[in-house]
C-alpha positions as CSV (number, residue, x, y, z in Angstrom):
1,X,58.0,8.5,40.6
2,X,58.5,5.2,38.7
3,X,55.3,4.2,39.1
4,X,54.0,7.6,37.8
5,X,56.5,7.0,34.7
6,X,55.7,3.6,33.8
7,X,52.0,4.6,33.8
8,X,52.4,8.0,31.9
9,X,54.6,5.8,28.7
10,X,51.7,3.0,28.8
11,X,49.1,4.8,28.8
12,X,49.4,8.1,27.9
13,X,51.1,9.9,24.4
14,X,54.7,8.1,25.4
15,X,53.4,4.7,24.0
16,X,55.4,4.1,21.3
17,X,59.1,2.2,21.1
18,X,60.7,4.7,19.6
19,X,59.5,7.4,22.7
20,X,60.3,5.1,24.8
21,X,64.3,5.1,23.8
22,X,64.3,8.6,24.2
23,X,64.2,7.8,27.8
24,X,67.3,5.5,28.5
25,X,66.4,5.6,32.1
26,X,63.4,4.3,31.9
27,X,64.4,1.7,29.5
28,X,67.1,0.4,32.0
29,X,64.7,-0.1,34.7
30,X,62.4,-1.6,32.4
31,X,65.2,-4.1,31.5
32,X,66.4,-4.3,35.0
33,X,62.9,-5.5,36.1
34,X,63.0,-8.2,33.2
35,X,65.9,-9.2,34.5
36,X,65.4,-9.7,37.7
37,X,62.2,-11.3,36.7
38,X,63.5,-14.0,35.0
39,X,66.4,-14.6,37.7
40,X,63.6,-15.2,40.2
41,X,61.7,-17.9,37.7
42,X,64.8,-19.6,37.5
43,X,65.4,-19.8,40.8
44,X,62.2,-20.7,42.0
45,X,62.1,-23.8,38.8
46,X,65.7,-24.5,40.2
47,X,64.0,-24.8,44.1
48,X,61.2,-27.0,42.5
49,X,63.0,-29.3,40.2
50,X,66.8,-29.8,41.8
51,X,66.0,-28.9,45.5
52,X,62.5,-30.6,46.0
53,X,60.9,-27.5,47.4
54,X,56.7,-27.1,46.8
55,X,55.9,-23.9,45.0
56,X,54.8,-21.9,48.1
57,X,58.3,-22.8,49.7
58,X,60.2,-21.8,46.7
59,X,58.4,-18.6,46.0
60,X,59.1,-17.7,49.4
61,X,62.8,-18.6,49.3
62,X,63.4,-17.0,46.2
63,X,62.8,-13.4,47.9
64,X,66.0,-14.1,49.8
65,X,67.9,-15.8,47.3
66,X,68.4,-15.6,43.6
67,X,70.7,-16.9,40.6
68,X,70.5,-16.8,37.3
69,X,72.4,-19.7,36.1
70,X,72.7,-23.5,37.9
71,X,76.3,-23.8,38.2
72,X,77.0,-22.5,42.3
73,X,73.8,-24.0,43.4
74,X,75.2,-27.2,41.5
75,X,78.7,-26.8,42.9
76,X,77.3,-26.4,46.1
77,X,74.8,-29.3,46.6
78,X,77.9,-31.7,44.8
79,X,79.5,-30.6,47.4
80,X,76.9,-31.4,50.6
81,X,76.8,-35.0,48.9
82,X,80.3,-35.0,49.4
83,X,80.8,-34.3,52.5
84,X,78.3,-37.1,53.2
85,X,75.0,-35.1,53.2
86,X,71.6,-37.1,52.8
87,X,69.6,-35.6,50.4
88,X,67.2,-34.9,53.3
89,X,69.6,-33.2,55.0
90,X,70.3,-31.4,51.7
91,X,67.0,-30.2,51.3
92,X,66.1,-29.3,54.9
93,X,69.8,-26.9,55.0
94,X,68.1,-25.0,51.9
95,X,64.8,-24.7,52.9
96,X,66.3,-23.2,56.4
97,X,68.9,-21.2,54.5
98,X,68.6,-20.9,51.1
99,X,71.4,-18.0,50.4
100,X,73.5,-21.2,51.0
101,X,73.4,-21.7,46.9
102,X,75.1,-18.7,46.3
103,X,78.4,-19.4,48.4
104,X,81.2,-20.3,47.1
105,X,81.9,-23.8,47.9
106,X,86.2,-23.1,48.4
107,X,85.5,-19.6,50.1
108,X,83.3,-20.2,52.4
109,X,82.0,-23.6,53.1
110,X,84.9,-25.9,53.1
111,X,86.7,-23.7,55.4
112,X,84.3,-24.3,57.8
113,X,83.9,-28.2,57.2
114,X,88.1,-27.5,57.8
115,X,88.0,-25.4,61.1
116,X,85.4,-27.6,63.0
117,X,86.9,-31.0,61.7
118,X,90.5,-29.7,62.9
119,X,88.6,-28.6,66.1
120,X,88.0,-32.9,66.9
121,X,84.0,-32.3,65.3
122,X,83.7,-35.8,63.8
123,X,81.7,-35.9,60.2
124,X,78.9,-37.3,61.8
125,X,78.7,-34.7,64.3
126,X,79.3,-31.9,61.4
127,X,76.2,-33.0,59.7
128,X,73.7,-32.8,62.5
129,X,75.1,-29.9,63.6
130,X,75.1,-28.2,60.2
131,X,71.4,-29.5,59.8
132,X,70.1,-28.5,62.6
133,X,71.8,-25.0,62.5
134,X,72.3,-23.9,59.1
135,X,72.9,-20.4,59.8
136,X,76.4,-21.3,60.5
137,X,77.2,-22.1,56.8
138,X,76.5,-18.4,56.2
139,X,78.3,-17.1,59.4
140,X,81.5,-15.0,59.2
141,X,84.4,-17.6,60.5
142,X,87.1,-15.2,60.9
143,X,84.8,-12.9,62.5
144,X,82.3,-14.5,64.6
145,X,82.9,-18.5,64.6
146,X,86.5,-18.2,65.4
147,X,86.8,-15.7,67.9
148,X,83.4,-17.6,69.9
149,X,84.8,-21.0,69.7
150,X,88.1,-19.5,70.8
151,X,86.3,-17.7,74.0
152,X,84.3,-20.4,74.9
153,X,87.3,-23.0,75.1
154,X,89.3,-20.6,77.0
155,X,86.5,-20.4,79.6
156,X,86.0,-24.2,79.3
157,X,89.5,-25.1,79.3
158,X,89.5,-27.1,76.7
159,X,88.6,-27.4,72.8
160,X,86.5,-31.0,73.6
161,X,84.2,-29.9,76.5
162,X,83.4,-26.7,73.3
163,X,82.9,-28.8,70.9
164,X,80.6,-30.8,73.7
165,X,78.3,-27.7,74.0
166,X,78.1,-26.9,70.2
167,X,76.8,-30.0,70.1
168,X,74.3,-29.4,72.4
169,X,73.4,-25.8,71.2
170,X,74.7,-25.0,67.6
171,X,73.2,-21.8,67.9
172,X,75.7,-21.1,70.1
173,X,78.4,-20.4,68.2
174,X,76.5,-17.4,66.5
175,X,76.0,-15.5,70.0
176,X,78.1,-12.8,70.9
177,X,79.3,-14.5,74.0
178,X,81.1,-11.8,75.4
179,X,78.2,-9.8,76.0
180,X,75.7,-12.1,76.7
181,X,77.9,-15.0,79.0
182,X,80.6,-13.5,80.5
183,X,78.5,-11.1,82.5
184,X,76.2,-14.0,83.3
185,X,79.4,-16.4,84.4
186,X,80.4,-13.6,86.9
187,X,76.7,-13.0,88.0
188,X,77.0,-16.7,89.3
189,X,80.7,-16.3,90.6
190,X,79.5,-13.2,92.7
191,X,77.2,-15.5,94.3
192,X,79.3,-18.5,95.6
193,X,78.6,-20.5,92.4
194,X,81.8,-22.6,92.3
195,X,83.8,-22.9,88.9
196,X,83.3,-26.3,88.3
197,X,79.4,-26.1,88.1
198,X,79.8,-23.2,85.9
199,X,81.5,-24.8,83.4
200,X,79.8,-28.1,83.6
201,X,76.7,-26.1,83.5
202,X,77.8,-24.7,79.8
203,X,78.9,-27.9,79.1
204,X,75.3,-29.5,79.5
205,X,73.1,-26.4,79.6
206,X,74.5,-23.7,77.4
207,X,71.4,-22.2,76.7
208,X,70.7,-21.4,80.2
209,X,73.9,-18.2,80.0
210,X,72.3,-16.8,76.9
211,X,70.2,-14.8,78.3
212,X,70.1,-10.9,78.9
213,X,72.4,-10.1,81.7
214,X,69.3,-8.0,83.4
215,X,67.0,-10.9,82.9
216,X,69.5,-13.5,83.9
217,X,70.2,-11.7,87.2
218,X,66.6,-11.6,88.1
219,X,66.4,-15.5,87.4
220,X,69.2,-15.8,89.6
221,X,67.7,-13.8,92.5
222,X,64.1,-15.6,92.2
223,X,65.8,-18.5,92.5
224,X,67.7,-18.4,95.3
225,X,64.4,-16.9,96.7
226,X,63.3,-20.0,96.2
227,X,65.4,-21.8,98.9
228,X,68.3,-23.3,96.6
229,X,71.4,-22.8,97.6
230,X,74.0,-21.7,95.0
231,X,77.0,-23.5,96.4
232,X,74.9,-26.8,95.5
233,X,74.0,-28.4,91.8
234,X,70.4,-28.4,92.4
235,X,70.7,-24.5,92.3
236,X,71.7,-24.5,88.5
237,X,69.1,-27.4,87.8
238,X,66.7,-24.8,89.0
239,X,67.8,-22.1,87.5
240,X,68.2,-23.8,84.0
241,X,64.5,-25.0,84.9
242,X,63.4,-21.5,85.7
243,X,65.3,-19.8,82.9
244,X,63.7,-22.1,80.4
245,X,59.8,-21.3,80.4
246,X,57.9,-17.9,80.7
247,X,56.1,-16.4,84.0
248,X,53.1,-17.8,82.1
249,X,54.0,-21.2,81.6
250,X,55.9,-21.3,85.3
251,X,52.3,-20.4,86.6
252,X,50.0,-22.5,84.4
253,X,52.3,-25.0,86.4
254,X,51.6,-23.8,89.7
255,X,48.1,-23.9,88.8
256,X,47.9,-27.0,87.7
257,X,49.1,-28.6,91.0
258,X,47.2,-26.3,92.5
259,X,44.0,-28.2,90.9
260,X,44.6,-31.7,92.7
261,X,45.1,-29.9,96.5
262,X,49.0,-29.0,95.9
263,X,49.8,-26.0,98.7
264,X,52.0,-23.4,97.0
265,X,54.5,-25.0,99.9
266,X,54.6,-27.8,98.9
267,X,54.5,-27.1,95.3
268,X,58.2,-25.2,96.0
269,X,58.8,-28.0,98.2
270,X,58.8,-30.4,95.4
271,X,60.5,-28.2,92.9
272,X,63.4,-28.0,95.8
273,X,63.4,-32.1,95.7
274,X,63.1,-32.3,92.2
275,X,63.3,-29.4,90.2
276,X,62.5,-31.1,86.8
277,X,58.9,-31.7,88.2
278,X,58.3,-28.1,86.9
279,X,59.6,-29.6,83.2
280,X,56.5,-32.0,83.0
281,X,53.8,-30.9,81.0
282,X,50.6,-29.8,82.0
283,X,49.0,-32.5,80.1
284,X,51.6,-35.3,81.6
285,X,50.7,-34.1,85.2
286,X,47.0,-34.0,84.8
287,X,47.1,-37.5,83.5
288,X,49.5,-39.2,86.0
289,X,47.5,-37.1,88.6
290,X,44.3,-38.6,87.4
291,X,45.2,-41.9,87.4
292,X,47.3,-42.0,90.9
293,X,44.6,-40.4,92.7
294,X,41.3,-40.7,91.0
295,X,42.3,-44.4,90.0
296,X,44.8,-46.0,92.6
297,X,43.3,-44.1,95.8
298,X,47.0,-42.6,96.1
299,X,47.0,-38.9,98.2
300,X,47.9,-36.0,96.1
301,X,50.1,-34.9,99.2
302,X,51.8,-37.9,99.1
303,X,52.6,-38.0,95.7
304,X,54.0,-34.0,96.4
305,X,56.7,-36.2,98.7
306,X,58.1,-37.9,95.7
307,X,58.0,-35.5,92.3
308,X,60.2,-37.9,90.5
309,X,57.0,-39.9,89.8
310,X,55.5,-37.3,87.8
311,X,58.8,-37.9,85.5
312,X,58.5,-41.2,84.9
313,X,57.1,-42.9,81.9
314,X,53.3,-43.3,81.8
315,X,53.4,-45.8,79.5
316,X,56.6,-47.7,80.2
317,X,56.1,-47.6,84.0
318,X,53.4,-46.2,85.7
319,X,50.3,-47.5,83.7
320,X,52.0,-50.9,83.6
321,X,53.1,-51.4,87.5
322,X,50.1,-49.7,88.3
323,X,47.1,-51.5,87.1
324,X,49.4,-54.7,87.6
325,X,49.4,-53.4,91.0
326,X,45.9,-52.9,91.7
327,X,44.1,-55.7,89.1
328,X,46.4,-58.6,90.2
329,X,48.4,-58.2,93.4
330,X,45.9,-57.2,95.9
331,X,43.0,-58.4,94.4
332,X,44.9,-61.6,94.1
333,X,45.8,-61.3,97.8
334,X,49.8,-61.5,96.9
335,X,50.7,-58.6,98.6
336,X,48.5,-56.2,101.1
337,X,49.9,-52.9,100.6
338,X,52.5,-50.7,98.6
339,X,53.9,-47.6,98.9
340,X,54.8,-45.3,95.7
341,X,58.3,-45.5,96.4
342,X,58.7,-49.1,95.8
343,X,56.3,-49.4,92.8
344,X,57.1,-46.5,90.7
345,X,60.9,-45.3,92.1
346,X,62.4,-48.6,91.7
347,X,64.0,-50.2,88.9
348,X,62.5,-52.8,86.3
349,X,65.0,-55.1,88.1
350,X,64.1,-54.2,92.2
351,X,60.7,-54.3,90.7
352,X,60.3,-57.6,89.3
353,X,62.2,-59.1,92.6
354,X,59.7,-57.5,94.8
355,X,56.9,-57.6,93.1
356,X,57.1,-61.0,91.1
357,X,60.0,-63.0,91.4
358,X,59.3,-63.5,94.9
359,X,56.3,-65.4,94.5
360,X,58.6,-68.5,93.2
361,X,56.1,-71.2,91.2
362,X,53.3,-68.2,90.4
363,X,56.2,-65.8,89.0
364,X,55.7,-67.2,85.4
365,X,52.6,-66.5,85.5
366,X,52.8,-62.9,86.8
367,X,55.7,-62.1,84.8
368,X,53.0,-63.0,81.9
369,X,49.9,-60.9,83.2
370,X,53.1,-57.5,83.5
371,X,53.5,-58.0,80.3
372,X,50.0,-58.2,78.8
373,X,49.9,-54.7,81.0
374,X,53.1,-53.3,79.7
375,X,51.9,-54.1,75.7
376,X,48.0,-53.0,76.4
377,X,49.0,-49.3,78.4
378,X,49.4,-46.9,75.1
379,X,45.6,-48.2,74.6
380,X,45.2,-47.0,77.7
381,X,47.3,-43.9,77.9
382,X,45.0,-42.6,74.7
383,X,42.0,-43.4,76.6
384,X,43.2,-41.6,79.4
385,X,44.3,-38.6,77.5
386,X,40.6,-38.6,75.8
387,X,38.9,-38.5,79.1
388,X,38.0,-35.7,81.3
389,X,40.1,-35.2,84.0
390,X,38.3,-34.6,87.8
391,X,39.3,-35.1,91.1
392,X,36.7,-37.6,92.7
């Protein structure tokens, strides 16, 4: 009907001023479009200019967000500086929530900077956590970041192991936790999970309870489908594993081990050793999979015995000790055989004892060569990577 207005003064016999203000109306939308208008060009210059935003960015912020004058937004980021804000930091809490400008610094920031610092949050701590979670600054305290802290600690037992998870998770503190972890905590109870791992599992893995109660209880049965038992840790490792990909992803990983020979036996097999095998990417495992079969002659099904391999770092361990390994040791005739455990599960320390140290007037010389190794494997990590993996 506006529309149909606007279109009928411009163009048709309503053209003229004076018709115009015989419509007062009309004439206030007009002016309330000019208004807002000009309160979204300042805005978006403020963005630009003061905040660092591109033009894109601001033009996007500025259709959640708009002032007409600088003097919140100025209060505002004088008082992030304050508080010990970078201007980086500044900028990225903006760009993630830029109704921040229009708060009013002594109603509703500061007495959240208060509650959390009062709460044992140190000011470092505040800043990442703001930073990385700026929703918070434009959360409720009395009604949503109060009452959650104050649930959370009373499940925890105490206001340091909270603060711990916050940490962990800011987003946490924006759930409704009564709905979403309770029922999950006594899903886990009803199944023998003791106390103790419950609470150290929100302490470390908080994300794991914030699931749907019907989706979380299905995790929970597939998993102890799986073989775990719930009265052990390795159960919540697993189920924080699970819980923390899609059915897709899960199989992509199953089919991935599946290329190099893997049985879906053993496959669960090594999840039950190690569940964090199933955390590796499909990339990491191709790669470590290429080179410890196709180039070090090492079975696939013994390297499904010891899944902690596939965690270790390719540059910082595997590459390194392996070509060192095969290019010096036994072509050298030092030693005449190795088994993964003691070349890739040891430490830098049992490594260099066994492997180097050993060999008493030669050790300088070997400790020099392990080094060459350890500075040239990201060259060969990209090469790797660039190359086609197949099974020989």
């Amino acid at each position: 009907m506006f529309y149909f207005l606007c279109k009928t003064v411009l163009h048709g016999r309503m053209h003229s001023v004076t018709t115009l203000r015989n419509y007062p109306p009309l004439m206030l939308s007009l002016r309330c479009i000019s208004a807002s208008s000009d309160q979204k060009s300042f805005t978006v210059s403020y963005l630009i200019e003061t905040c660092g935003f591109s033009k894109e960015s601001a033009l996007t912020a500025a259709k959640h967000v708009y002032f007409r004058t600088p003097e919140n937004p100025d209060s505002v980021i004088a008082f992030f500086k304050k508080q010990g804000f970078s201007k980086t930091q500044i900028t990225t809490v903006i760009k993630k929530r830029p109704q921040v400008l229009i708060c009013k610094v002594e109603k509703t920031l500061l007495p959240k900077i208060e509650f959390f610092r009062f709460k044992g949050v140190s000011s470092s701590d505040l800043l990442r956590i703001f930073t990385a979670y700026s929703t918070i600054l434009v959360t409720s305290l009395e009604k949503q970041i109060i009452p959650a802290f104050n649930f959370i600690s009373n499940l925890l037992e105490s206001d340091e192991d909270t603060v711990y998870a916050i940490k962990r998770l800011p987003r946490l503190i924006s759930y409704d936790v009564e709905s979403y972890v309770l029922p999950n905590i006594n899903v886990l109870r009803n199944i023998g999970v003791p106390q103790s791992y419950i609470i150290l599992m929100f302490r470390m893995q908080p994300q794991t309870l914030l699931r749907s109660p019907a989706k979380f209880m299905e995790s929970v049965e597939t998993v102890k489908k799986m073989g775990f038992n719930p009265m052990n840790k390795s159960y919540l490792a697993a189920l924080f594993v699970y819980t923390s990909m899609s059915k897709s992803t899960w199989e992509k990983k199953f089919d991935t081990y599946r290329m190099w020979g893997w049985s879906e036996e053993e496959i669960f097999k090594a999840f039950r050793n190690q569940p964090n095998c199933m955390v590796t990417s499909e990339e990491k495992i191709m790669t470590m999979m290429h080179f410890l079969v196709n180039k070090m002659s090492f079975k696939s099904s013994a390297i499904a015995k010891h899944p902690r391999i596939l965690m270790s770092s390719l540059e910082k361990k595997i590459l390194p000790r392996g070509l060192f390994a095969q290019d010096l040791l036994l072509s050298k005739g030092f030693v005449k055989n190795f088994n993964l455990r003691s070349l890739f599960l040891s430490s830098e320390k049992v490594f260099l004892n066994k492997f180097i140290n050993c060999y008493g007037a030669e050790a300088p010389k070997l400790l020099q060569l392990y080094q060459e190794k350890l500075d040239l494997s990201s060259k060969w990590k990209s090469d790797m990577k660039a190359s086609t993996f197949v099974k020989s």
